[in-house]
C-alpha positions in Angstrom: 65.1 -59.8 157.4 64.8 -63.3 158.3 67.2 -66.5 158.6 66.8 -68.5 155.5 68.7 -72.4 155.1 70.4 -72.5 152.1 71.4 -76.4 151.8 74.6 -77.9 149.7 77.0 -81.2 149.1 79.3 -82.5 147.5 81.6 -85.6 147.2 85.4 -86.0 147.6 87.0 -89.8 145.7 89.7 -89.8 148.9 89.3 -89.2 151.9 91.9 -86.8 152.3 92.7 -83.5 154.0 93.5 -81.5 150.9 90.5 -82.8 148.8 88.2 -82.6 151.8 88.8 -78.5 151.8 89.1 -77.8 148.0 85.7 -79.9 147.6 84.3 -77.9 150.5 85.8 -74.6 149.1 84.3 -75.3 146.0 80.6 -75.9 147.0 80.6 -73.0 149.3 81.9 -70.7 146.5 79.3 -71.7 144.4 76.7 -71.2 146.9 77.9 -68.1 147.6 77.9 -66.2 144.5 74.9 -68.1 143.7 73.0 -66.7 146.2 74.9 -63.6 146.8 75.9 -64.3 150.6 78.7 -62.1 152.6 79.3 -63.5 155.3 78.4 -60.8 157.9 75.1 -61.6 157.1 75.6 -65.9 158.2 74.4 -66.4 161.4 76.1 -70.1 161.7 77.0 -72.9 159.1 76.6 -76.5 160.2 79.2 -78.9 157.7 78.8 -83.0 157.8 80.5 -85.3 156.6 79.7 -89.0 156.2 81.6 -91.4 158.4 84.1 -92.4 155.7 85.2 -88.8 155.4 87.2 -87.9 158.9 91.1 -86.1 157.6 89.7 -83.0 158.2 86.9 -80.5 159.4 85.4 -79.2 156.5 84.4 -76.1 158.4 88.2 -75.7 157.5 87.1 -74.4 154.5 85.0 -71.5 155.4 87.6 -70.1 157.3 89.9 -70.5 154.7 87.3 -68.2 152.8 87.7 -65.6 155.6 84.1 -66.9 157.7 86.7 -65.9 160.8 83.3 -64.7 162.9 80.8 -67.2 161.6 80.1 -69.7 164.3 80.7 -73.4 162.4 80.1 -77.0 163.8 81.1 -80.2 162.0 79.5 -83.8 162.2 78.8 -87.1 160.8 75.6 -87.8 158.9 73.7 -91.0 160.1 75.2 -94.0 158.6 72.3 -95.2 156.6 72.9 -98.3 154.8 73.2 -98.1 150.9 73.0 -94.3 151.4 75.5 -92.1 149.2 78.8 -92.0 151.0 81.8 -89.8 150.3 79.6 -86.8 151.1 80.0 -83.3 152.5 76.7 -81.3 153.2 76.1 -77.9 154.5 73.7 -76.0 156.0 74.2 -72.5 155.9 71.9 -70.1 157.9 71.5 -66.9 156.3 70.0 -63.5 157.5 68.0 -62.0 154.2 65.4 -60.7 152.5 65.1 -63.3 149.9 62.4 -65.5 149.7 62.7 -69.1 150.6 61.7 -69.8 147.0 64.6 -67.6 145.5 67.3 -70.1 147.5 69.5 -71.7 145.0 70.4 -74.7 147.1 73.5 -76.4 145.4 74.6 -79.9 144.1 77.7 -81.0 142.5 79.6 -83.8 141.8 77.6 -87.5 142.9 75.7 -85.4 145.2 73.8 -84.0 142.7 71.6 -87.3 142.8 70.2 -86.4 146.5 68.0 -83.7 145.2 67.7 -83.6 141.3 64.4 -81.5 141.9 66.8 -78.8 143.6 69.4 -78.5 140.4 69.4 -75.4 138.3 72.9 -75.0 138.5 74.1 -74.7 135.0 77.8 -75.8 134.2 80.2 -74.6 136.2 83.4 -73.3 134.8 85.6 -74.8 137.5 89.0 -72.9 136.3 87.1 -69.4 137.2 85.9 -70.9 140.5 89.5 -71.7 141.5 90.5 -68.7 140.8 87.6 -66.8 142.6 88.6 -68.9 145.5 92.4 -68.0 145.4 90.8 -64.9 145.2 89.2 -64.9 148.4 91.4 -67.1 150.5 92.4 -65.5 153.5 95.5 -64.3 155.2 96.8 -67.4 157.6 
């Protein structure tokens, strides 16, 4: 078994706490059953945001989705000018036996334009994602 990336963003229109997670929770729940990840198996998760999107942690959001041992760091991405803002990205390092080549690295929303060469996602029915997620929410 070896530690594999597995990459992701996503965009929020406010910069608010609220959107922030349900964005985050989202993308990671799409990257999860996309790639078929359980989080015993994570060895860390590092979440950025850029520097217009600060009313919460969006690490938030993996513990929300029960990552309770996972070790998770939040930052800022470097303000580049003319860059793509309203962003959240993760990097998620996972322990498996899939090839690199097998990583479905996800996109959605305006993020989708950082790496169109990356997107095989096909439409996502987000009603049966929300309701995976309530799903999986865990216990406060």
């Amino acid at each position: 078994m070896v530690c594999r990336g597995v990459r992701g963003a996503t965009t929020v229109d406010r910069n608010e706490r609220e959107e922030i997670l349900a964005a985050t929770r989202q993308l990671l729940a799409l990257m999860i059953r996309r790639n078929g990840i359980e989080s015993k198996d994570v060895a860390s998760a590092i979440f950025t945001t850029t520097t217009d999107v600060d009313a919460e942690f969006p690490a938030l959001a993996a513990r929300q989705l029960g990552w309770l041992d996972v070790p998770l760091m939040c930052g800022h991405e470097i303000a580049v000018p003319g860059s793509l803002r309203m962003c959240i990205r993760v990097l998620i390092h996972w322990n498996t036996d899939k090839p690199q080549g097998e990583i479905e690295h996800i996109y959605v929303k305006e993020a989708n334009r950082l790496r169109p060469d990356l997107m095989k996602l096909p439409a996502v029915d987000w009603e049966e994602l929300e309701a995976w997620i309530a799903d999986h929410m865990a216990a406060p």
